[in-house]
Each structure stands twice: as structure tokens, then as C-alpha cells.
C-alpha positions in Angstrom: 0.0 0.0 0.0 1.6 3.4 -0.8 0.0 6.5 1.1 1.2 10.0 0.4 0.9 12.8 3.1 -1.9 15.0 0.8 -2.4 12.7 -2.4 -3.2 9.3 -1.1 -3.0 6.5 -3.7 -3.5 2.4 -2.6 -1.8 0.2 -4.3 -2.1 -3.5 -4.2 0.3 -6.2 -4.3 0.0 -7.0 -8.4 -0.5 -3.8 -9.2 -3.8 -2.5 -9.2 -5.0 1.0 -8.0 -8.2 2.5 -6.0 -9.6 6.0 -7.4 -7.8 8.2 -5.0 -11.7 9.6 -3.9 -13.0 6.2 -3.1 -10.1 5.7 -1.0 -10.1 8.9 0.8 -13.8 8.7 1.6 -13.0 5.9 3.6 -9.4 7.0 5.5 -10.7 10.6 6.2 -13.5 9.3 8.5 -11.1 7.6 10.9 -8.0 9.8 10.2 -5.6 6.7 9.2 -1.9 7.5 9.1 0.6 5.3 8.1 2.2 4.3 11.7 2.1 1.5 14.2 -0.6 3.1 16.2 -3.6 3.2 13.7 -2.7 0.1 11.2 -5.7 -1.5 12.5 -7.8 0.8 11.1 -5.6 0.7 7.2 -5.5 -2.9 7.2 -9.3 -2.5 7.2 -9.9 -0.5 4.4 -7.0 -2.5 2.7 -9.0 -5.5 3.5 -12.1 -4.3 2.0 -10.4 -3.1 -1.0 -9.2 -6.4 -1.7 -12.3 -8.1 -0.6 -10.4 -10.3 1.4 -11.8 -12.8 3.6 -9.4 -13.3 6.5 -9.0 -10.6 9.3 -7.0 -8.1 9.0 -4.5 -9.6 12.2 -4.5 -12.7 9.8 -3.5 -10.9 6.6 -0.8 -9.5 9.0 0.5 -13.0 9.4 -0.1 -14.7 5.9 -1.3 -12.1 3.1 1.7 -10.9 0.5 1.2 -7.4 0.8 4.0 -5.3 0.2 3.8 -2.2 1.9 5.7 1.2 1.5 5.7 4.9 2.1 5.8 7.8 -1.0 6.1 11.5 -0.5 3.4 13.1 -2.8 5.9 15.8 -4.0 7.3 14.4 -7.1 10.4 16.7 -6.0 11.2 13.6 -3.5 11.7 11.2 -6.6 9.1 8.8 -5.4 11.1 7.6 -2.6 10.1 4.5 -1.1 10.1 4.1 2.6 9.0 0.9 4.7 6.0 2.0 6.7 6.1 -0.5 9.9 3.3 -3.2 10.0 2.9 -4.9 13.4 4.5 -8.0 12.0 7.8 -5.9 10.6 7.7 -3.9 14.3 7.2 -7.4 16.1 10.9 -7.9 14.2 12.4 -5.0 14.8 11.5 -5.3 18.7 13.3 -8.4 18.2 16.4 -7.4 17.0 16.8 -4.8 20.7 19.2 -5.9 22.9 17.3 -5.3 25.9 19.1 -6.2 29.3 17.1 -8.2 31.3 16.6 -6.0 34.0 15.1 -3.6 31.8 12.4 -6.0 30.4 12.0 -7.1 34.2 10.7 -3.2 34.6 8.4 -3.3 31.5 6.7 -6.3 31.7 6.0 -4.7 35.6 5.3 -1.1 33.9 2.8 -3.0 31.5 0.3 -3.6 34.5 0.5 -0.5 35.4 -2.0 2.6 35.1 -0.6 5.2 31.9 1.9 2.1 31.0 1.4 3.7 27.7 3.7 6.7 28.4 7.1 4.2 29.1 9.1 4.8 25.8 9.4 1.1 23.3 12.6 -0.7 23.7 14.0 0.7 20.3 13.7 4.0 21.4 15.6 3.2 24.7 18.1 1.8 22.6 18.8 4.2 20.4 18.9 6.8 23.6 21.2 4.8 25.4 23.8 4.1 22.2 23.4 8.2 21.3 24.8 8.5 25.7 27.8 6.0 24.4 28.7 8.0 21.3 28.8 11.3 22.8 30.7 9.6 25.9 28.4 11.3 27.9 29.0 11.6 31.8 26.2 14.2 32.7 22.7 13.5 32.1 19.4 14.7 32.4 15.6 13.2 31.6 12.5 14.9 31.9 9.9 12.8 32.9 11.0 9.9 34.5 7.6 7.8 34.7 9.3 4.1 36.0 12.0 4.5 34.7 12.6 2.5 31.7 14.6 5.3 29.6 16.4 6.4 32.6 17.9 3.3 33.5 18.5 2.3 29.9 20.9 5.1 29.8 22.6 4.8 33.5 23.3 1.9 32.8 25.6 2.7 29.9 27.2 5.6 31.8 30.5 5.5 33.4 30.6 5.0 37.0 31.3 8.3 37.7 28.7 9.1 35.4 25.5 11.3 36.7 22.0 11.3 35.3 19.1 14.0 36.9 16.1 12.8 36.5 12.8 14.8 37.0 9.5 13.5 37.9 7.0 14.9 40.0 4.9 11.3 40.6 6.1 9.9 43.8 4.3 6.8 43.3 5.8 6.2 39.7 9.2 7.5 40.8 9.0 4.5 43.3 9.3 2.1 40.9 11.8 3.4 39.0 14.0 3.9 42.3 13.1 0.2 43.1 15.4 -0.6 39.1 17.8 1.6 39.8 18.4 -0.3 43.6 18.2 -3.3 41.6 20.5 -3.0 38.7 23.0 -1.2 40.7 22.9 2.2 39.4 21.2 4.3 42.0 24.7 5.8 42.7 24.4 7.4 38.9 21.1 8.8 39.5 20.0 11.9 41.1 16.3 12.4 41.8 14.3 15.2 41.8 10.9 15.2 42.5 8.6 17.7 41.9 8.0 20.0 38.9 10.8 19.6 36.4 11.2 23.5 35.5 11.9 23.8 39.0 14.3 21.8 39.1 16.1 22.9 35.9 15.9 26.3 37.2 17.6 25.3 40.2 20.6 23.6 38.6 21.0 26.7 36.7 20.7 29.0 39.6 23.6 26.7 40.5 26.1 27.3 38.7 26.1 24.1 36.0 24.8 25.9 32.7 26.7 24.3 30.1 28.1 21.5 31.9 25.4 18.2 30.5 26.5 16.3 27.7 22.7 14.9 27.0 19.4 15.6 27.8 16.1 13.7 27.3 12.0 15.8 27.3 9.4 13.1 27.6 6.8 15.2 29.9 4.6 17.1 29.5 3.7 18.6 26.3 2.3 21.6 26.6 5.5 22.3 28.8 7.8 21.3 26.1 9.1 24.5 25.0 10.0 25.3 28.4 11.8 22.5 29.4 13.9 22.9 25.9 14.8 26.4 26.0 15.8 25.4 30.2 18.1 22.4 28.7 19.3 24.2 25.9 20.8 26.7 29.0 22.0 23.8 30.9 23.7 21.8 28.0 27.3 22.0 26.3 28.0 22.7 23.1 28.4 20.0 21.3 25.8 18.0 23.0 22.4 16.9 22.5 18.6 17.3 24.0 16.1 14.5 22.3 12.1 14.8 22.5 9.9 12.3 22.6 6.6 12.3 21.1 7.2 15.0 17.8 4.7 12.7 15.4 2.1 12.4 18.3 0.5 9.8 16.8 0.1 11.4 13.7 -2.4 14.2 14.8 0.2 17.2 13.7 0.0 15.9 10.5 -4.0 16.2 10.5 -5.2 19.6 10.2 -8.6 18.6 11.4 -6.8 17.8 14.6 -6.6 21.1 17.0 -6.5 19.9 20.3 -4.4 22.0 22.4 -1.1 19.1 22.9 -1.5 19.2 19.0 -1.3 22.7 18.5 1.2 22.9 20.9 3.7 19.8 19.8 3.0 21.1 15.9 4.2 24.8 16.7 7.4 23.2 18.6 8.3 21.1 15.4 8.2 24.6 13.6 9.9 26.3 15.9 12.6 24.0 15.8 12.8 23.7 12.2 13.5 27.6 12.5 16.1 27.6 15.3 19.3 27.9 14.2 21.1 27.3 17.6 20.5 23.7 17.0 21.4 20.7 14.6 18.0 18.8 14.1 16.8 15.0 13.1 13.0 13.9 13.2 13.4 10.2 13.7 9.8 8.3 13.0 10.7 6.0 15.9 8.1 5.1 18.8 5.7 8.3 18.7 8.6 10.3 16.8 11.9 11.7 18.4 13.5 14.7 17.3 17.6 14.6 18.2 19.3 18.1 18.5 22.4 19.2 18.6 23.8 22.5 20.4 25.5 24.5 18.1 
């Protein structure tokens, strides 16, 4: 299936097409983006289209469709990108090396109430080898929840290493501090509880502006710009401040979406596309990251 951002076309696997309004009449009721989070909905509509009789979690299994992104601007030469299918994300989650302490803290986060907000494996991965390139000894994370990123990334830092990490929920903060204890790490993390701009302010207020090598925003988003233009202060040169949740399921791409997050997590990608004190990379992994780098 190939789906454009403005001209969407679906294509099947000999060839085939859908008029572009018949396929559009059924996607624009239910706001179907090409992403992990809604391929329920496109395998639907695929499986209408192709009036196939298994479910659509079957045809995930068993049926030989070949699916791919393509920008609708010509000017991209028809680039083809793989858009993730659960089956091809089921792969990629098994090709994570995840230590077994930190699957130990998802399978526990899983029960738990918001389990939604704990970033995927992949993503922790990537954070945690980004840490290792820069050789990063001073950390920071906004928006601890239990932990997961946080520990995926102390425990790659050196044992003098230091990560602060923010949180104002004492009962999720609990958990975390119970992986840290566990996996030996505490030592490398400081904790600050309470509101995270608070505490960002603080370290500034203390002298350590320009001394963190990495920084992680997965809080809240309304509070995003805040917390950025806080890290950006606190941060070397050189370094780099990540945020989680850019793509936000796909609503800033929707202009029928215009809740307030959406407003505000579209006007930060713009922002940032515009702000020349930073290196940027929008990386369609998870819910989206975007990696910066202090100029």
C-alpha cells in the first residue's frame, strides 16, 4: 500500500490502483496515518479493497502485501520508505538488545496505570547508544515515569557518570528507584521530585549551565518548549537534548486535529525547524523523536 501525506493512492500487491476519492472517503472518517498506532484501522480498508476474507490480524500473518511509504511531491523522486506493519515492528523489537533488568521493569510497567507513556525498547536503545557516542558523563531526563529510559541510559554511563532525573509522581518515581536499587545504578542517578522547570531552574541557579552532555524531554507537552529552551541553557555545546513524542500519533500531521497538545507539539516542530542554535533529526521512531544538537 503506498500513502502519500496530501495525495493518497492504494496500491495492491499485483499492481492495481483504488480512485484516489474512493479511498479517501473511507481513511478521512477515521484519520488513518501510516504508523504503528492506527494500522488496525488501514489494514481494514486494505481489506475491503481487496475483498479479502481473512481478518485483517491474519493478513498481518499470511497475506503478500508489500507495503511502503511515497512523499506526494514528485520533488522527492518517489522515494520508497518501509512503513512499519505490526509483524515488521514485532521484528524490529526483536532485534533490541534489551538487558534483562530492563524488560523485568516493562513487563512490571505493562500492569500499570498510563503504562502507555514508558518509551518502546528501540527507542531506549537508540537513547542509550546516542549517551555511548557522545561519551556522555552528565545527564538529564524529563519525565522519568518508571523508569525505563532512565535506567536504559545509566546503565551505559561510566561509574562516575550522573544522570538527573525529573518527575513529579512519587508513586511512579518509586518504581523506578526500586530498578535503579536493583541494577546497581542508584549511585548514577540523582532524583528530583517535583516539577521539572523547578528543578532545571535550580541547577542553573547553581552554577552548572553548560556542563550536561545529554538531555532527554518526555513530559509534558504543553511544557515542552519550556523545558527545551531550560536544557538548551544547561547543556554544552556539542551535546544533545532529544524529544519524545514529535509525530504524536500522527495528529500534527492532521489539520482537522486542533486539540491544544496538537497545537502545541505542531508549533514546537516549527519552531525547531527555525532555530538555528540547533542541529535537528526527526526520527519516525516510537511516537517520533527529534535529536538536536547545540551548536
Amino acid at each position: 500500500m503506498v500513502m502519500g501525506s496530501s495525495n493518497i493512492n492504494v496500491v495492491l500487491h499485483h499492481g492495481s490502483m483504488l480512485p484516489q476519492e474512493t479511498v479517501a472517503s473511507q481513511l478521512r472518517p477515521a484519520r488513518v496515518f501510516a504508523s504503528f498506532h492506527s494500522f488496525s484501522a488501514t489494514w481494514a480498508i486494505t481489506n475491503r479493497a481487496r475483498k479479502c476474507s481473512c481478518k485483517w490480524k491474519r493478513l498481518v500473518r499470511s497475506c503478500s502485501i508489500s507495503e511502503f511509504v511515497v512523499a506526494s511531491d514528485e520533488n522527492y523522486g518517489n522515494k520508497q520508505v518501509v512503513s512499519l506493519t505490526p509483524r515488521l515492528y514485532d521484528y524490529v523489537l526483536k532485534n533490541v538488545r534489551e538487558p534483562e533488568i530492563l524488560r523485568q521493569l516493562r513487563k512490571e510497567t505493562a500492569s500499570l496505570r498510563g503504562s502507555q507513556m514508558q518509551v518502546s525498547p528501540d527507542q531506549a536503545q537508540l537513547l542509550a547508544m546516542l549517551v555511548q557516542i557522545l561519551g556522555a558523563e552528565r545527564c538529564i531526563e524529563v519525565g522519568v515515569y518508571t523508569g525505563y529510559s532512565s535506567l536504559a541510559i545509566a546503565l551505559v554511563l561510566p561509574e562516575s557518570g550522573r544522570l538527573v532525573a525529573c518527575e513529579r509522581d512519587a508513586k511512579s518515581l518509586d518504581v523506578a528507584k526500586k530498578y535503579y536499587q536493583l541494577a546497581g545504578v542508584s549511585h548514577k542517578v540523582d532524583v528530583k521530585l517535583g516539577l521539572a522547570a523547578d528543578s532545571l531552574e535550580s541547577l542553573i541557579l547553581n552554577g552548572e549551565a553548560g556542563s550536561y552532555d545529554f538531555a532527554f524531554i518526555d513530559a509534558e507537552k504543553k511544557m515542552t518548549e519550556k523545558y527545551f529552551e531550560l536544557l538548551l541553557q544547561l547543556v554544552r555545546v556539542g551535546g544533545l537534548i532529544v524529544i519524545d513524542n514529535v509525530l504524536w500519533h500522527g495528529k500534527v500531521a492532521d489539520p482537522l486535529v486542533n486539540d491544544s497538545k496538537t497545537i502545541s507539539i505542531r508549533n514546537f516542530n516549527q519552531q525547531l525547524m527555525e532555530d538555528k542554535r540547533v542541529s535537528i533529526s526527526m526520527v519516525p521512531i516510537g511516537d517520533g523523536m527529534t535529536i538536536c544538537r547545540k551548536r
